[in-house]
C-alpha positions in Angstrom: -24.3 2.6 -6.5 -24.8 -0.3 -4.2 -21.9 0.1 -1.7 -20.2 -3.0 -0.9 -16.6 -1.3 0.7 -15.8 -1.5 4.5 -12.8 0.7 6.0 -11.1 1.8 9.1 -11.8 5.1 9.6 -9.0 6.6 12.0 -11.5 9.7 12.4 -14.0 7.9 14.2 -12.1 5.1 15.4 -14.1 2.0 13.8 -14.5 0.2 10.4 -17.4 1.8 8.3 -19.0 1.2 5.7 -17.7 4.0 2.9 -20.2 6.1 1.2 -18.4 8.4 -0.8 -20.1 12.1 -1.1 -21.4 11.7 -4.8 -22.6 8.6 -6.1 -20.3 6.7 -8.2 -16.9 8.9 -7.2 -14.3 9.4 -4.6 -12.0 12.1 -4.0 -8.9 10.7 -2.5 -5.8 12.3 -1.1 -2.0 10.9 -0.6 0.3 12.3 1.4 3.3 12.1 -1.4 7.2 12.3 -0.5 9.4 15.0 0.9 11.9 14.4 -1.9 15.0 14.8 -0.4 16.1 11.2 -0.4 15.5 8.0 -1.6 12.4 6.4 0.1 12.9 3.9 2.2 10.7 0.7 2.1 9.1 1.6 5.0 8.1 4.6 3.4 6.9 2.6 0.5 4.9 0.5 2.5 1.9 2.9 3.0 2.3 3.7 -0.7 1.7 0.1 -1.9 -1.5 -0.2 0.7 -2.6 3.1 -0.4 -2.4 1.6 -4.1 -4.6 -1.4 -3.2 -7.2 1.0 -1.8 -7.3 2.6 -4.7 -7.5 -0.2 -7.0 -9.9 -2.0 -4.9 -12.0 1.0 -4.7 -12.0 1.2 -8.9 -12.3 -2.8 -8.7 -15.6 -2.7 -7.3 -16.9 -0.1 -9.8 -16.2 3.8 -8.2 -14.5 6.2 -10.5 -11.2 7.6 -8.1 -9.8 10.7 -9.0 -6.6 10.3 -6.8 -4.5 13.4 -5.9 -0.6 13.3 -4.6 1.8 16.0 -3.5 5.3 16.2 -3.9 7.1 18.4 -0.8 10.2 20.3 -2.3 9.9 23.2 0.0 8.7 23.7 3.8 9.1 20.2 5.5 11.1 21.0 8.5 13.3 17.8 10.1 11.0 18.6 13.1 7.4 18.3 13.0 6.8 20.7 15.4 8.2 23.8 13.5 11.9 23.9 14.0 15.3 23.1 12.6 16.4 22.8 9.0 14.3 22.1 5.7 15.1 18.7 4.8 15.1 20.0 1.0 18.1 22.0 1.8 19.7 19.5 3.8 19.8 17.3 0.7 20.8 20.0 -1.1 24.3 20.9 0.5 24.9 17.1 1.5 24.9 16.6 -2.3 26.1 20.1 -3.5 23.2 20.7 -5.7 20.4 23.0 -6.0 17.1 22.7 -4.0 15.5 21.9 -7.4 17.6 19.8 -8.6 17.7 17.6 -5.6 13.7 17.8 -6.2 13.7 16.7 -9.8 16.4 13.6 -8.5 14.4 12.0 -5.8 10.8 12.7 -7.2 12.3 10.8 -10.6 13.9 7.8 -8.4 10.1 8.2 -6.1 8.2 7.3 -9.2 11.3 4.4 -10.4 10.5 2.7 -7.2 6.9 2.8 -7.6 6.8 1.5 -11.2 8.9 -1.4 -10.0 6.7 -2.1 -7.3 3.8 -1.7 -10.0 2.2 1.6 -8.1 0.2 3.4 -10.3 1.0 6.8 -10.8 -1.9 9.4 -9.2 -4.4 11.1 -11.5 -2.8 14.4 -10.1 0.8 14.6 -8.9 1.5 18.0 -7.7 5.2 19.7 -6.4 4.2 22.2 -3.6 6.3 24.9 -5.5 3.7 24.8 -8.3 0.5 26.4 -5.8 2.6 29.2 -3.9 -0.5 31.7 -4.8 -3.1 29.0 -3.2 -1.1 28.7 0.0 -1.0 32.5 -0.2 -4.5 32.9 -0.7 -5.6 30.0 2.1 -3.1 32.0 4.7 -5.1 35.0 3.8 -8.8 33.9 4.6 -7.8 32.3 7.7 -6.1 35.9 9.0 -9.7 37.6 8.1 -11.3 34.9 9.8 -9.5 35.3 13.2 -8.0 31.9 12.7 -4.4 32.9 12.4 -2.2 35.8 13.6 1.2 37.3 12.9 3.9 36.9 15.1 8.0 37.4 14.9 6.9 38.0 10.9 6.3 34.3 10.8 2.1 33.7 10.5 0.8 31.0 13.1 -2.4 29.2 13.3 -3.9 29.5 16.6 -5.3 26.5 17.6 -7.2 28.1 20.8 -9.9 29.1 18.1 -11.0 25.2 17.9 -13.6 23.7 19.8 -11.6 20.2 19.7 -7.9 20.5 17.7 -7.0 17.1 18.7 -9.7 15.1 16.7 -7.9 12.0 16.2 -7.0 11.1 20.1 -8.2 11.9 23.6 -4.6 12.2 24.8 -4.0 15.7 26.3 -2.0 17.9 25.3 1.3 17.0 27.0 0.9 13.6 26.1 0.5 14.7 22.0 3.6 16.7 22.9 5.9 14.0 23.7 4.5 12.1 20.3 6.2 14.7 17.9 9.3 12.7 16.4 12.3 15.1 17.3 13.2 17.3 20.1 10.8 20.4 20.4 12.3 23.9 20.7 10.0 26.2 22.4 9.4 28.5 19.8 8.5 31.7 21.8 6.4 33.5 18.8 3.4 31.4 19.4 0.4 32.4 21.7 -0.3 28.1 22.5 2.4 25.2 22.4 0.1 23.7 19.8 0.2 26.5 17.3 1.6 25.6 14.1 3.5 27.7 10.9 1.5 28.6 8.1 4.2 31.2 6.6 8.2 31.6 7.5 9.2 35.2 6.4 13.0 35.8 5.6 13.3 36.6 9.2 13.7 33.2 10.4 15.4 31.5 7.7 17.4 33.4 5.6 19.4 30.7 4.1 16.5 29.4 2.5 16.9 28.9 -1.2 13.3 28.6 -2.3 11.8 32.5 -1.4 8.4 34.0 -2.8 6.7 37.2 -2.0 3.8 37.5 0.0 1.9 40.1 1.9 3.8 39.7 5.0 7.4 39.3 3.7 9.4 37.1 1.7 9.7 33.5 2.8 8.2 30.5 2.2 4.8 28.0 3.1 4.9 25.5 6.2 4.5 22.1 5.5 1.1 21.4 6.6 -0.6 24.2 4.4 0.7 22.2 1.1 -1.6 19.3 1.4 -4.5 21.6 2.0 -4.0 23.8 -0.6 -3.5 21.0 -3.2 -6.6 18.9 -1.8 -8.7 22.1 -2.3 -7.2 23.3 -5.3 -8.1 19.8 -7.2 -10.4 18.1 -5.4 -12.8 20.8 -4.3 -14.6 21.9 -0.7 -15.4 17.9 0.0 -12.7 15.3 0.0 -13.8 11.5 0.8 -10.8 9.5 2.0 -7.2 11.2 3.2 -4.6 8.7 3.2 -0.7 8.5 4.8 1.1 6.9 7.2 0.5 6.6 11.6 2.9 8.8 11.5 1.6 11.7 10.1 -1.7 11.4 12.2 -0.2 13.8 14.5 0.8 16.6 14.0 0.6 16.9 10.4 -3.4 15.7 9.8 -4.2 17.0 12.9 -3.2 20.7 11.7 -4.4 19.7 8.2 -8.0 19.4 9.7 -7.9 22.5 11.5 -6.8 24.8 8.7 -8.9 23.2 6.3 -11.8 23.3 7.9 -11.3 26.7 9.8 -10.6 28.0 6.2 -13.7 26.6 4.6 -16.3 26.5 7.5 -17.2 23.0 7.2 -16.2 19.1 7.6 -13.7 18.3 5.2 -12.8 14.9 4.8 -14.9 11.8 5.6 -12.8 9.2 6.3 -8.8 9.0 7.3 -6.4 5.8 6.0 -3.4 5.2 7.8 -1.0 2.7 7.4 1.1 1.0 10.1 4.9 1.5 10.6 7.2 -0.9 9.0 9.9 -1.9 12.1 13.2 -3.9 11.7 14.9 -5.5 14.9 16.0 -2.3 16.3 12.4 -0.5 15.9 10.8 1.8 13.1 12.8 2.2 9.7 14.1 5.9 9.3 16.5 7.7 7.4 17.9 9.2 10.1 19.5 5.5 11.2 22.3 6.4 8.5 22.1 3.0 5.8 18.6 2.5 5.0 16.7 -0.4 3.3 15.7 0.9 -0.2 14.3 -0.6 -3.4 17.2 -0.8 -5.1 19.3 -2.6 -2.5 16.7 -5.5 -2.6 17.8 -5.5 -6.1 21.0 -5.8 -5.5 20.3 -8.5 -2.9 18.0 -10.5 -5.7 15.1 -9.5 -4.9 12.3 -8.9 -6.9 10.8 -5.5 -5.8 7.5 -7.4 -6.1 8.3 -10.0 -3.8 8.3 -6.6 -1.5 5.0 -6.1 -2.3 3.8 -9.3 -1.5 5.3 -9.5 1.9 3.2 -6.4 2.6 0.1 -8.1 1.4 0.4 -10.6 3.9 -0.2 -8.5 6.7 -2.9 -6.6 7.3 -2.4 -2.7 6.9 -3.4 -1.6 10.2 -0.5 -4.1 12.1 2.6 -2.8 12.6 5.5 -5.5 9.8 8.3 -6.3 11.0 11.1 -6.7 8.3 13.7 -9.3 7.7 15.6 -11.4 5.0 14.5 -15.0 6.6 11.1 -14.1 6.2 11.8 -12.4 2.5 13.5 -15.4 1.4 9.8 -17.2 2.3 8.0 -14.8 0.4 10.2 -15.4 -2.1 10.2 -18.7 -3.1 6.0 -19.1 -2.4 6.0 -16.3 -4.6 8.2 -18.1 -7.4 6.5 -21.0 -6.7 2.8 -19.7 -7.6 4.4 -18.0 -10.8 5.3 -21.5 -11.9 2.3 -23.2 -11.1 0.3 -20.1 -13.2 3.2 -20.6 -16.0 1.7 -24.7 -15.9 -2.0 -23.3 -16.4 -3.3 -24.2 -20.1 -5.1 -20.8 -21.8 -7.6 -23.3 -24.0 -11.3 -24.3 -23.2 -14.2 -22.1 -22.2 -14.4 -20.0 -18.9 -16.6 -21.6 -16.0 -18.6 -18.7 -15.4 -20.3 -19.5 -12.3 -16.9 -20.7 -11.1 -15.2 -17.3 -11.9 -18.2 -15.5 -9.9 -18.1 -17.5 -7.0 -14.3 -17.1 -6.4 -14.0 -13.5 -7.6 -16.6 -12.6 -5.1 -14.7 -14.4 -2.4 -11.5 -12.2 -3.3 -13.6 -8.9 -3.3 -15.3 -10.1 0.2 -11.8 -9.8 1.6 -10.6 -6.5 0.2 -14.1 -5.3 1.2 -13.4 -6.0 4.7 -10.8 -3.3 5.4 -8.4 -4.1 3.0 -8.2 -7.8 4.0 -5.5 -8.9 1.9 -4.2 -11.7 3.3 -7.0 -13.5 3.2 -7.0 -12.1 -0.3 -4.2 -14.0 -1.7 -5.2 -16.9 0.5 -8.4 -16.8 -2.3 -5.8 -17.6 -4.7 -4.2 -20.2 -3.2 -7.4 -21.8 -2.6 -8.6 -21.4 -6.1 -5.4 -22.8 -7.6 -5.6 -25.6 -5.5 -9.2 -26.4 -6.5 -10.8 -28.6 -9.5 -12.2 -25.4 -11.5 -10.6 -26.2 -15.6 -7.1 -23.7 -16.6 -9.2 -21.4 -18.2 -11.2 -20.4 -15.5 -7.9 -19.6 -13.6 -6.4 -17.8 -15.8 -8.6 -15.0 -16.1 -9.3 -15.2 -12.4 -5.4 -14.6 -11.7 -5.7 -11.8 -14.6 -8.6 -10.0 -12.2 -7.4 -10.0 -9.3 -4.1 -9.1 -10.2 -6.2 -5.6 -11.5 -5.9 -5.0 -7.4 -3.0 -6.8 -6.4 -0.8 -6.2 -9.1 2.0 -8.9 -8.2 2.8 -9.7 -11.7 1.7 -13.1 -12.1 -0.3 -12.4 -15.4 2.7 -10.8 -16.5 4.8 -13.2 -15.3 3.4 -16.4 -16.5 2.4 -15.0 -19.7 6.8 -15.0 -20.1 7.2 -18.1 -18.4 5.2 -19.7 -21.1 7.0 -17.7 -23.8 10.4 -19.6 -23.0 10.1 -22.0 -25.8 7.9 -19.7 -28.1 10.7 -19.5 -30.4 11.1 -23.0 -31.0 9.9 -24.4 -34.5 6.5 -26.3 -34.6 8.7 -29.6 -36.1 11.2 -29.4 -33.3 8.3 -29.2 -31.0 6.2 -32.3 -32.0 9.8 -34.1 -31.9 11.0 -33.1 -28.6 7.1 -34.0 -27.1 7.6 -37.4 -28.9 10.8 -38.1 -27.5 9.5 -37.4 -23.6 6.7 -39.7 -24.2 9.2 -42.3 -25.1 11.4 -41.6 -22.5 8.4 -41.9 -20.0 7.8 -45.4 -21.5 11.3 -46.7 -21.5 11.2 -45.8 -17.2 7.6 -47.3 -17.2 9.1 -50.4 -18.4 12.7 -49.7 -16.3 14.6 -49.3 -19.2 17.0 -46.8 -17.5 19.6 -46.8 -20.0 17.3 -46.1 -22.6 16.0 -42.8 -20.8 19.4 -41.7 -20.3 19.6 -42.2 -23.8 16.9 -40.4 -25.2 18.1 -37.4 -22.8 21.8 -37.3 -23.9 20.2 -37.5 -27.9 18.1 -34.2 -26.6 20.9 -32.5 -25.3 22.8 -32.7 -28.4 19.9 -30.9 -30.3 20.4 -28.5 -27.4 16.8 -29.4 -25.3 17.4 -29.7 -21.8 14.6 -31.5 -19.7 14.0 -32.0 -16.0 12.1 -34.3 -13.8 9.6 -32.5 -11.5 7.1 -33.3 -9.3 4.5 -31.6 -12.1 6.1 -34.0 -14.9 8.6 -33.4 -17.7 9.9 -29.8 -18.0 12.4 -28.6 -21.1 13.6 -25.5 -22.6 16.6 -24.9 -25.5 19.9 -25.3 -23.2 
């Protein structure tokens, strides 16, 4: 197919243009959650902008087959190997089981994404599901001379690599000081930048979640899930890898040099990473103690797709600083479009030439890099212009295919309000708004008061706005 997509590619450091390694398809990869928590909107961030990629990619014609993970075991709380697995710290701060911790968050994970209209992946996978997989990747890599046992643990050894730190020139101290919490020399590795492919019982031996495996009972690192479940359902040749900055290094870094070590050739084309969300005091974490979630925006009156709005007005790759000033803007431009949609008449005949020229204006701007700012700024533009209701209508329904903000939705209720009202009641409160209009035409005052206070007692309530005369039953 004709390719007509543009991307950042963190890999190579410039926006491409995406060719996808079969005609027509795309393999594509999300980093899911470590589910031992809510997610935080920061977190949620690079799921919404991995969503629009997704959807802009189908929007423009490819077929996606998009793959998730779900981390219930391995995810230390450092990346570099050490300290506790954050599964079990969620388990004894809520006095549950690993798994049922797991079941909890991945439930309120995929409650959060419906209300922030994130489609569900084709292929949502826990890491618990493909121990064999991990098993069998850890395995290859040993014959190959890629990995080597150590303190019973098994370590990739990254000296085997022509270049392990693909995604930067920094050297090697420099990475070092990147990894988010304080490093503890772990003295079983051969190189600093070796990472855990297997902990054996040795290690950890409060560790709930245990499997055999030929060199002891224990349990996979984190960065051998995501290869095993890209390979395991998206084959030898993956197109686009998604997640946040933050997982550039070390966790895609070591993904890249497992993968391909394990399989002897590139493995993924193009990498798609999304910029940190920051409030006042600097990057959103859950470490901070209260953290901004979906459900307190709720709770605050927000509608979670208002969120997802406020992300769409900056571009992906710029770091979004969060606060409720500028919330309460998106808010009420976003209230206001759903109202001016609600106003839109659904009767005449499409402008076809009109709905071409403005829905290739909206995919010009997704096409460049995810540009969706200037995205909605298409809408705005279009609503603004002289093209006849229809026409609008089913633009708003297409792009809302990508953006999914809820204005088809959303408007199709707003003009529900009076759907229950009688045809008979209908024609008379009309009639009576014309006349009402009149009797101020001619400055008959009392008369419009009138005819208002007559409406009220047959339970109509109308109001003056700048778009004319709106009612609804009181």
């Amino acid at each position: 197919m004709e390719n007509k997509f543009t991307m950042y590619n963190t890999l190579t450091r410039k926006v491409e243009n995406f060719i996808p390694n079969e005609d027509g398809k795309v393999g594509m990869y999300t980093c899911g959650p470590t589910v031992y928590h809510f997610a935080h909107i920061g977190n949620l961030r690079s799921y919404i902008m991995e969503d629009i990629l997704e959807k802009t990619l189908r929007y423009v014609g490819y077929d996606v087959k998009r793959v998730m993970n779900i981390t219930d075991v391995g995810h230390l709380s450092s990346d570099a190997d050490t300290g506790e697995d954050k599964m079990l710290k969620g388990a004894k701060r809520e006095n549950k089981t690993v798994m049922e911790i797991a079941q909890f968050y991945t439930d309120a994970f995929f409650s959060d994404c419906k209300k922030l209209n994130i489609k569900r992946p084709d292929v949502v996978e826990p890491a618990t599901n493909c121990i064999c997989e991990f098993i069998n990747l850890i395995e290859v890599l040993l014959e190959k001379g890629y990995a080597y046992i150590s303190g019973e643990n098994v370590y990739f050894d990254t000296s085997k690599l022509n270049d392990y730190y693909v995604f930067s020139s920094q050297t090697e101290k420099e990475l070092m000081v990147g990894v988010r919490d304080d490093v503890d020399e772990d003295t079983n590795k051969k190189n600093k930048s070796d990472f855990v492919l297997w902990f054996t019982k040795s290690k950890f031996d409060n560790q709930e979640l245990k499997w055999d495996s030929p060199w002891g009972v224990g349990y996979p690192g984190w960065h051998i899930e995501c290869s095993g479940i890209s390979i395991k359902h998206l084959g030898e040749y993956m197109d686009i890898h998604c997640g946040g900055v933050d997982n550039i290094f070390p966790h895609h870094t070591n993904e890249i040099a497992q993968s391909e070590a394990y399989l002897g050739h590139k493995w993924c084309n193009y990498w798609f990473h999304v910029h940190h969300l920051n409030d006042k005091s600097g990057k959103m974490s859950k470490s901070k103690g209260e953290f901004l979630t979906v459900s307190l925006l709720e709770e605050k009156g927000y509608n979670p797709l208002v969120y997802r709005m406020f992300c769409l007005q900056s571009h992906y790759r710029k770091p979004l600083e969060f606060s409720y000033d500028v919330m309460d803007n998106v808010k009420s431009a976003y209230e206001k479009l759903i109202k001016k949609i609600a106003e839109l008449k659904n009767d005449g005949e499409v402008d076809k030439d009109a709905f071409e020229q403005y829905k290739e204006k909206f995919m010009e701007a997704l096409c460049n890099d995810l540009n969706t700012s200037s995205a909605i700024t298409v809408i705005y533009d279009m609503m603004k212009s002289d093209i006849n209701d229809k026409t609008k209508l089913e633009l708003i329904k297409s792009f809302d295919e990508v953006l999914s903000l809820g204005f088809a939705a959303a408007a199709d209720s707003k003009k529900d309000e009076n759907a229950d009202v009688d045809d008979e009641l209908k024609e008379y409160v009309l009639a009576k708004i014309e006349e009402r209009k009149e009797a101020k035409k001619q400055k008959d005052f009392a008369k419009a008061d009138a005819i208002r206070a007559e409406l009220l007692e047959k339970g109509i309530i109308i109001e003056d706005t700048r778009e004319g005369v709106k009612w609804k039953r009181a």
